[in-house]
ZAVO-209899 format. One record per residue: residue number from 1; residue in three letters; x, y, z of N, C-alpha, C, O in turn. Coordinates in steps of 0.001 Angstrom, whole numbers, m for minus. Example, Ala and Ser with C-alpha at 12.3 -4.5 7.8 and 13.67 -1.06 7.14 Angstrom:
% ZAVO-209899
NODE    k    r     n.px     n.py     n.pz    ca.px    ca.py    ca.pz     c.px     c.py     c.pz     o.px     o.py     o.pz
NODE    1  Ala    13190    m5690     7800    12300    m4500     7800    13200    m3300     7800    14236    m3319     8465
NODE    2  Ser    12850    m2250     7080    13670    m1060     7140    12900       30     7870    13409     1138     8039
This chain:
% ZAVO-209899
NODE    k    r     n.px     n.py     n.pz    ca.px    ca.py    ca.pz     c.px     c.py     c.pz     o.px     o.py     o.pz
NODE    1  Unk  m176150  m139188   122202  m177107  m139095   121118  m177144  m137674   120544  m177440  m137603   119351
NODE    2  Unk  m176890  m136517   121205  m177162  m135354   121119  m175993  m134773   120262  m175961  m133803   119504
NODE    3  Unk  m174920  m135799   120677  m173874  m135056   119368  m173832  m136324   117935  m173092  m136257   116953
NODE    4  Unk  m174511  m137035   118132  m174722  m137613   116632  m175576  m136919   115742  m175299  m136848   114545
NODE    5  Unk  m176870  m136259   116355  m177973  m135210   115842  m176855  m134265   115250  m176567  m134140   114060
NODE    6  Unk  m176208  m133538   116480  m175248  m132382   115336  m174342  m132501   114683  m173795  m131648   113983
NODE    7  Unk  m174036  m133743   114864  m172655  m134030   113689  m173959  m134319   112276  m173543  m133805   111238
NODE    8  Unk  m175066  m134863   112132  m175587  m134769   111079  m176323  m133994   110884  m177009  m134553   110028
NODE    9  Unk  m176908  m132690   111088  m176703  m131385   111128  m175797  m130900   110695  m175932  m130540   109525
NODE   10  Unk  m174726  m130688   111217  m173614  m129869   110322  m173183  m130585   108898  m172685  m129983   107946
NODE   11  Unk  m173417  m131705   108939  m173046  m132905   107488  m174449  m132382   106794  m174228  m132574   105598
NODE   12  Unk  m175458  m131958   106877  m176585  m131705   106449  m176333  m130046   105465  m176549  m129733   104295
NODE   13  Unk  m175848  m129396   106523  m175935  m128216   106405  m174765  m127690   104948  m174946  m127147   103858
NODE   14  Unk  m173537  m128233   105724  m172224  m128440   104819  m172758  m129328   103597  m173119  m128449   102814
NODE   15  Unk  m172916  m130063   103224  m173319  m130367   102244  m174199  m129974   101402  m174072  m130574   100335
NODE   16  Unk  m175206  m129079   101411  m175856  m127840   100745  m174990  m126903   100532  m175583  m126072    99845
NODE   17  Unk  m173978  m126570   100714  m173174  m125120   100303  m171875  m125872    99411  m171156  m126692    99981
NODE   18  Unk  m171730  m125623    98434  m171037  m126158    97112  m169665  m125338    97546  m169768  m124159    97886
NODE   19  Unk  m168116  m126131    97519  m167299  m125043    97859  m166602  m124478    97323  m166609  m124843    96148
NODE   20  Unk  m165850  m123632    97522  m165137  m122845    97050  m163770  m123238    97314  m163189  m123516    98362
NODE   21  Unk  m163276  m123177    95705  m161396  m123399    96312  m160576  m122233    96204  m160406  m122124    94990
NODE   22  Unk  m159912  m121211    96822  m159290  m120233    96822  m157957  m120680    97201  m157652  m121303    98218
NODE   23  Unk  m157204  m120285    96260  m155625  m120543    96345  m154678  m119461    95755  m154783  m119077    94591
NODE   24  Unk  m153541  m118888    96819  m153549  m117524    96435  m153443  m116558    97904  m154129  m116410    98915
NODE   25  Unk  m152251  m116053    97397  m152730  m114910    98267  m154001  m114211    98809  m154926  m113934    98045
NODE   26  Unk  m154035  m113978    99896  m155693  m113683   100151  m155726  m112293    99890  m156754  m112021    99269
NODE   27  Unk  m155207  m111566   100053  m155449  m109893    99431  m155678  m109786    98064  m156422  m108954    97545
NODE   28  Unk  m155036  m110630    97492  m155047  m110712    96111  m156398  m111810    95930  m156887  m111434    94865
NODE   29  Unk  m156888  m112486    96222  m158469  m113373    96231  m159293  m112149    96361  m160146  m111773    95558
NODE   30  Unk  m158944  m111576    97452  m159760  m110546    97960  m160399  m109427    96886  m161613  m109232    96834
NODE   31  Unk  m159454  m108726    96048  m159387  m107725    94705  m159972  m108465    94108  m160937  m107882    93611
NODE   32  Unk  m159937  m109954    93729  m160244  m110476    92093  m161822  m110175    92809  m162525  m109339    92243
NODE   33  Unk  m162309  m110803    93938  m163661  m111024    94486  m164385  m109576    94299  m165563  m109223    94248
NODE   34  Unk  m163607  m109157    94250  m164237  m107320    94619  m164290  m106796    93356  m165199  m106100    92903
NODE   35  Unk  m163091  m107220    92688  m163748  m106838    90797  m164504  m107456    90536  m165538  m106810    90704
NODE   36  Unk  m164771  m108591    90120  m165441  m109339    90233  m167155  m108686    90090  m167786  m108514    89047
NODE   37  Unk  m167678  m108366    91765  m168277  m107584    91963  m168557  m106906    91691  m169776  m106783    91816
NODE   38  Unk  m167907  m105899    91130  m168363  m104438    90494  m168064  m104591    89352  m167763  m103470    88943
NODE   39  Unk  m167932  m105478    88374  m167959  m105785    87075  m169251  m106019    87458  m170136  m105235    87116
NODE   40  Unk  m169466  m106918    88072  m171383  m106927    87856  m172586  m105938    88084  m173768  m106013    87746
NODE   41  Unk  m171802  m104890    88846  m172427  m103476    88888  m172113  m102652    88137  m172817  m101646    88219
NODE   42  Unk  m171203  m102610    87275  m171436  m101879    86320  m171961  m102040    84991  m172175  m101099    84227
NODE   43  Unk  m172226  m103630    84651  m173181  m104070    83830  m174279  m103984    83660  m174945  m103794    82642
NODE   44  Unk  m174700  m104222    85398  m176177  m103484    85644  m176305  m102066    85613  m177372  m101526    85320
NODE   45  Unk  m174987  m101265    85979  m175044   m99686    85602  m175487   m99905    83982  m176295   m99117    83492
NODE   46  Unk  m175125  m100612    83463  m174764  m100008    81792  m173757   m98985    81884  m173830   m98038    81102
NODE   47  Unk  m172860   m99040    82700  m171166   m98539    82744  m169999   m98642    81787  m168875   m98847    82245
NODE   48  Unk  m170208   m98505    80418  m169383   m99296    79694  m167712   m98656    80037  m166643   m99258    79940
NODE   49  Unk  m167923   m97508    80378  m166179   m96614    80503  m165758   m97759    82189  m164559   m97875    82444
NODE   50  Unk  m166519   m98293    82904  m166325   m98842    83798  m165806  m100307    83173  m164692  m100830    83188
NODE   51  Unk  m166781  m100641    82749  m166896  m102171    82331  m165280  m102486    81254  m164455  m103392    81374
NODE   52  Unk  m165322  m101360    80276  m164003  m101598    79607  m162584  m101434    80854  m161549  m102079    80686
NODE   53  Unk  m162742  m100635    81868  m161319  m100342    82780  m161230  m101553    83339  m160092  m101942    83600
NODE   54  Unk  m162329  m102401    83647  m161666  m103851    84566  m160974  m104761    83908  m160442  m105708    84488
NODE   55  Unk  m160885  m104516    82245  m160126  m105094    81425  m158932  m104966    81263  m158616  m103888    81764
NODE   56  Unk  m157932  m105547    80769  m156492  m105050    80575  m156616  m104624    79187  m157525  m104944    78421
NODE   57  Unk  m155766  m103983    78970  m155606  m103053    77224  m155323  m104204    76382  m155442  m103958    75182
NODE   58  Unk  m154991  m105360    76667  m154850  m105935    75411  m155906  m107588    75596  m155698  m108729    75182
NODE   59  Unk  m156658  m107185    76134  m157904  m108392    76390  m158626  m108588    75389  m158988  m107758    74556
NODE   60  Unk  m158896  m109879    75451  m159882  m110938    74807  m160970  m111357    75239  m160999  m111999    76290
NODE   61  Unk  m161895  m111137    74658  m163726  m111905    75162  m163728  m112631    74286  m163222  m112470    73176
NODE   62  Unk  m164672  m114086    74952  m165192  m115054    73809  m166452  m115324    74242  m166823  m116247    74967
NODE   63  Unk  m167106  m114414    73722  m168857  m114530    73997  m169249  m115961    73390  m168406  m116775    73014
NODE   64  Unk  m170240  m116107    73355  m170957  m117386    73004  m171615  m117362    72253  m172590  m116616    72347
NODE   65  Unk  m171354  m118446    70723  m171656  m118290    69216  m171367  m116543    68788  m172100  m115682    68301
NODE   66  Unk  m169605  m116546    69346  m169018  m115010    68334  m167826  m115587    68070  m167374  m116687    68388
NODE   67  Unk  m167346  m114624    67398  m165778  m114968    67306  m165085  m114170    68557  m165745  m113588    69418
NODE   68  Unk  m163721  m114228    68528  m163159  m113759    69922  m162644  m111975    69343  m162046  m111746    68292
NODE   69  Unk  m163117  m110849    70445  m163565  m109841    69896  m162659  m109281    70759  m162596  m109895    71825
NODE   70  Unk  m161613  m107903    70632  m160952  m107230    71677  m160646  m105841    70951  m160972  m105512    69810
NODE   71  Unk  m159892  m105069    71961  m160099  m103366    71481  m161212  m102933    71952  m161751  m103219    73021
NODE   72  Unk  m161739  m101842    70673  m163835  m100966    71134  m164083  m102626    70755  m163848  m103132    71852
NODE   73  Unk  m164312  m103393    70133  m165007  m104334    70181  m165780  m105005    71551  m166984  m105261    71514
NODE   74  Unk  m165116  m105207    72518  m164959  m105523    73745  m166302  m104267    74597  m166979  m104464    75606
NODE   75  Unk  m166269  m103410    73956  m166999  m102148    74447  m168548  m102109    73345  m169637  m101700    73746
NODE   76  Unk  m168332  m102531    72208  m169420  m102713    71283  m170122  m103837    71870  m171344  m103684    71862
NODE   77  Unk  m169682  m104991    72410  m170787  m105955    72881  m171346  m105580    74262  m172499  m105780    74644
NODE   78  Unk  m170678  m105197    74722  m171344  m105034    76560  m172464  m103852    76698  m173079  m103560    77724
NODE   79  Unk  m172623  m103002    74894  m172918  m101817    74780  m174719  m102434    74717  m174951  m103318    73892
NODE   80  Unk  m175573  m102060    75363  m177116  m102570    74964  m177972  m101833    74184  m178275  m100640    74206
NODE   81  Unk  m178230  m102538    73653  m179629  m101632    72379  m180093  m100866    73309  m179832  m101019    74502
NODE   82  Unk  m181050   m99695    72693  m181669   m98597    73553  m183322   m99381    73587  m184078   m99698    72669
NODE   83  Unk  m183446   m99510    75178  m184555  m100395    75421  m183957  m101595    77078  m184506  m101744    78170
NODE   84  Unk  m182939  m102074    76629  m182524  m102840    76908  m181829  m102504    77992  m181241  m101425    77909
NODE   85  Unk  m181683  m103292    79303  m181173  m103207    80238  m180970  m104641    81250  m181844  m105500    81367
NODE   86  Unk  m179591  m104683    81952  m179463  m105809    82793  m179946  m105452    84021  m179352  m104496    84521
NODE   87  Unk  m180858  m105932    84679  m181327  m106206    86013  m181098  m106641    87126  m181529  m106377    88249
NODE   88  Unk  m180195  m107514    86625  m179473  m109002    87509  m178326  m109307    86953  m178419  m109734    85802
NODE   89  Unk  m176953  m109200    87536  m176122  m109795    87109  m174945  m110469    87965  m173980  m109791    88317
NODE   90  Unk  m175058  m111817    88285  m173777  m112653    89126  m173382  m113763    88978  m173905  m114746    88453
NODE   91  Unk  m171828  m113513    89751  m170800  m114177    89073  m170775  m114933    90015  m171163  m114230    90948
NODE   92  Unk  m170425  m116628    90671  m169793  m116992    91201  m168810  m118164    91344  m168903  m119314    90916
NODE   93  Unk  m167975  m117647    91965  m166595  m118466    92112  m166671  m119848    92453  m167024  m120226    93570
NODE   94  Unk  m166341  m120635    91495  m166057  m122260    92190  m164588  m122389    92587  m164324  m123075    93575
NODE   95  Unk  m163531  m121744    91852  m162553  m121866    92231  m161472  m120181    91444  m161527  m119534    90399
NODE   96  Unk  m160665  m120143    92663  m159868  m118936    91964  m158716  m119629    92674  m158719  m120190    93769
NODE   97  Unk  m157343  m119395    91454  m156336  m119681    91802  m155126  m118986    91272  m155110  m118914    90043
NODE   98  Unk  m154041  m118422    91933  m153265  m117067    91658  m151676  m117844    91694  m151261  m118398    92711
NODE   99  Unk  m150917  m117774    90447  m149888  m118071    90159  m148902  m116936    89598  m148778  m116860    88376
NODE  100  Unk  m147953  m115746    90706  m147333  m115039    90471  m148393  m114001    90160  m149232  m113689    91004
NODE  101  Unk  m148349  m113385    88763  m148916  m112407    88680  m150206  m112738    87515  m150561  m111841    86750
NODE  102  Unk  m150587  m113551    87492  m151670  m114143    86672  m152349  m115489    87402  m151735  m116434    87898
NODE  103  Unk  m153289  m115365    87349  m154868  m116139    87975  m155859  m116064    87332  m156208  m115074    86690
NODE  104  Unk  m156547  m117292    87437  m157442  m117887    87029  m158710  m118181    87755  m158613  m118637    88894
NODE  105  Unk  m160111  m117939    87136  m161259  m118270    87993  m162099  m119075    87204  m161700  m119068    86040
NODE  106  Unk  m162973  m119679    87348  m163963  m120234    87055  m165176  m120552    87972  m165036  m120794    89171
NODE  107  Unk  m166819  m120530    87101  m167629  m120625    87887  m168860  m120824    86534  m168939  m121325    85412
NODE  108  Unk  m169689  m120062    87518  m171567  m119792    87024  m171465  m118038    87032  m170781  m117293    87733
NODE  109  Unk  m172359  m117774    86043  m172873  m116401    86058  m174424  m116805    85936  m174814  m117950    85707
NODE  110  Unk  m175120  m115855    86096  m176244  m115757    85599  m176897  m114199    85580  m176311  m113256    86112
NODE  111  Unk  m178326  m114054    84821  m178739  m112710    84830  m180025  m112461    84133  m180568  m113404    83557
NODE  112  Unk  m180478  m111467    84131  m181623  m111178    83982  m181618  m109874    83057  m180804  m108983    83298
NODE  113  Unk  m182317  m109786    82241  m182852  m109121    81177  m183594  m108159    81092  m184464  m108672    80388
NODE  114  Unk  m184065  m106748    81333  m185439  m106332    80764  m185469  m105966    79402  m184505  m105432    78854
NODE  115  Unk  m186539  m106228    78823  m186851  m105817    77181  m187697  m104411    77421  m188190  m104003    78473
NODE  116  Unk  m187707  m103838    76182  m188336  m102946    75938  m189960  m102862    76032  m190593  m101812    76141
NODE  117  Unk  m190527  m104214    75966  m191713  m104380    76517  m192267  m104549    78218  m193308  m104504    78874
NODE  118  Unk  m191217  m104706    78341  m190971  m105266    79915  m190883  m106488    80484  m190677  m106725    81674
NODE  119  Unk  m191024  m107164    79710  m191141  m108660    79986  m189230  m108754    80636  m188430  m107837    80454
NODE  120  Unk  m188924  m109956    81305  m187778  m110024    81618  m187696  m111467    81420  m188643  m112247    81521
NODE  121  Unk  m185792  m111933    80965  m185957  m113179    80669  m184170  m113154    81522  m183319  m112315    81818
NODE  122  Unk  m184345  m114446    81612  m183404  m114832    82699  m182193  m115793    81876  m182695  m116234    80843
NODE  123  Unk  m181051  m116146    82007  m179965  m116424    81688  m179067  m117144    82269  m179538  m117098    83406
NODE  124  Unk  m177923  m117921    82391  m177616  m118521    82954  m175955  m119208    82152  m175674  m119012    80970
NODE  125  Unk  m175263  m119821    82915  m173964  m120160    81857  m172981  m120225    82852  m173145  m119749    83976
NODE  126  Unk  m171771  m120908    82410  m170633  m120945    82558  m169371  m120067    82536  m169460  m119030    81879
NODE  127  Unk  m168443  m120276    83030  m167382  m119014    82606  m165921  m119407    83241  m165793  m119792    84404
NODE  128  Unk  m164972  m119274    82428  m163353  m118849    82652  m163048  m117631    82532  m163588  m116939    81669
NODE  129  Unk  m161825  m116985    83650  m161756  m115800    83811  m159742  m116131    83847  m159079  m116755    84676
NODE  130  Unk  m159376  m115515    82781  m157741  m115422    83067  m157557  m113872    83774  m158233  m112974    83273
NODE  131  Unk  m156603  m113512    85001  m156798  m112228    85322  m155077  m111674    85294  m154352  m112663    85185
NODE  132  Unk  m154501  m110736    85343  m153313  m110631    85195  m153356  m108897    86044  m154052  m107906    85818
NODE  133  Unk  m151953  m109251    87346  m151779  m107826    87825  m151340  m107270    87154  m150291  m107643    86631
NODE  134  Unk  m152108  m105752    86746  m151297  m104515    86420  m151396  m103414    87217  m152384  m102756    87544
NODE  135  Unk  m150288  m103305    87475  m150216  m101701    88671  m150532  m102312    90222  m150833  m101393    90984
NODE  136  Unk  m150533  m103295    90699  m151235  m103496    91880  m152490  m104462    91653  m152758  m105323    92491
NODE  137  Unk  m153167  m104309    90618  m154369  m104446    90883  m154819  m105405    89403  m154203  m105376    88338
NODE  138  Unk  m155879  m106107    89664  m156052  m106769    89397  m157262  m107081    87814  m158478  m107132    88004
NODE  139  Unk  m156855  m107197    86842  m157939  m107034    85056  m157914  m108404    84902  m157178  m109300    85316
NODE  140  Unk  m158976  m108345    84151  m159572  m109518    83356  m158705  m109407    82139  m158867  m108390    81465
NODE  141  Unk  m157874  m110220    81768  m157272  m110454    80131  m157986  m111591    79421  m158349  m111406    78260
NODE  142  Unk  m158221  m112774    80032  m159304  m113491    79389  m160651  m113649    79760  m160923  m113524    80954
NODE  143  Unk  m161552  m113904    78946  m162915  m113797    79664  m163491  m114750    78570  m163375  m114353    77411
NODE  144  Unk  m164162  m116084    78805  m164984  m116810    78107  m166188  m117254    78479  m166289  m117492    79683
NODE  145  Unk  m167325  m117477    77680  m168506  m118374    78605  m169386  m118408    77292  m169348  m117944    76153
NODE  146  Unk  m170468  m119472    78325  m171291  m120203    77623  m172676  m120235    78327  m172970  m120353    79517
NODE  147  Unk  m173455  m120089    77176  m175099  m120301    78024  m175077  m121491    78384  m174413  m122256    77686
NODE  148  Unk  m175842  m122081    79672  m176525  m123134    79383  m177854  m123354    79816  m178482  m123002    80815
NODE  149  Unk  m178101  m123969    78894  m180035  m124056    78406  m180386  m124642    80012  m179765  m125408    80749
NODE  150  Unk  m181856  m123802    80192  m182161  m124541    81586  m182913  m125817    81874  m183033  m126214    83033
């Protein structure tokens, strides 16, 4: 009886945690996970000399209701009105998958806002990530997403 309890227990448990598919070299999972990461700290820095280097030089953003923006452009949107600051910002992986020297991620972001009044408003959305090695290491060349309403 005592191992039917933990076999549905662990079926309990496992089934609350949504998974992750990683395919790919794992050193190389490892970098995208870790940019990844500090793309979201430097957003919350308001880092833009950061935020533009995780990019490759010839990258594309497709923000949501813009047209697709690259170059300073790429550096003009991530740039925040004076007032404005990110609080909260994360990415996570449903699946990353690495073919030669270009990989692909997809997931959820979400984030948080402060206004100049202080009020804070929260965010949420979708996202594709095309990534391509240069030098070792690992940039975002595509980057797309989408709100979605809560």
């Amino acid at each position: 009886m005592k191992a039917i309890q933990l076999l549905i227990l662990a079926f309990l448990c496992f089934n609350q945690i949504e998974a992750q598919v990683l395919n790919g070299n794992k050193q190389d999972i490892q970098t995208i996970l870790k940019n990844t990461e500090n793309f979201s700290k430097y957003v919350m820095a308001s880092d833009y000399r950061k935020i533009a280097s995780s990019y490759t030089q010839d990258a594309k953003i497709f923000p949501n209701n813009t047209k697709i923006l690259e170059g300073e452009d790429i550096i003009k949107y991530w740039t925040l009105p004076e007032g404005l600051s990110t609080s909260y910002h994360k990415i996570t992986q449903s699946e990353i998958t690495i073919i030669k020297d270009t990989a692909y991620d997809y997931g959820y972001y979400e984030g948080k806002t402060k206004h100049k009044d202080g009020h804070i408003s929260s965010w949420k959305g979708k996202y594709v990530i095309v990534w391509k090695k240069i030098n070792g290491d690992w940039k975002m060349y595509l980057d797309i997403w989408n709100n979605i309403n809560k």
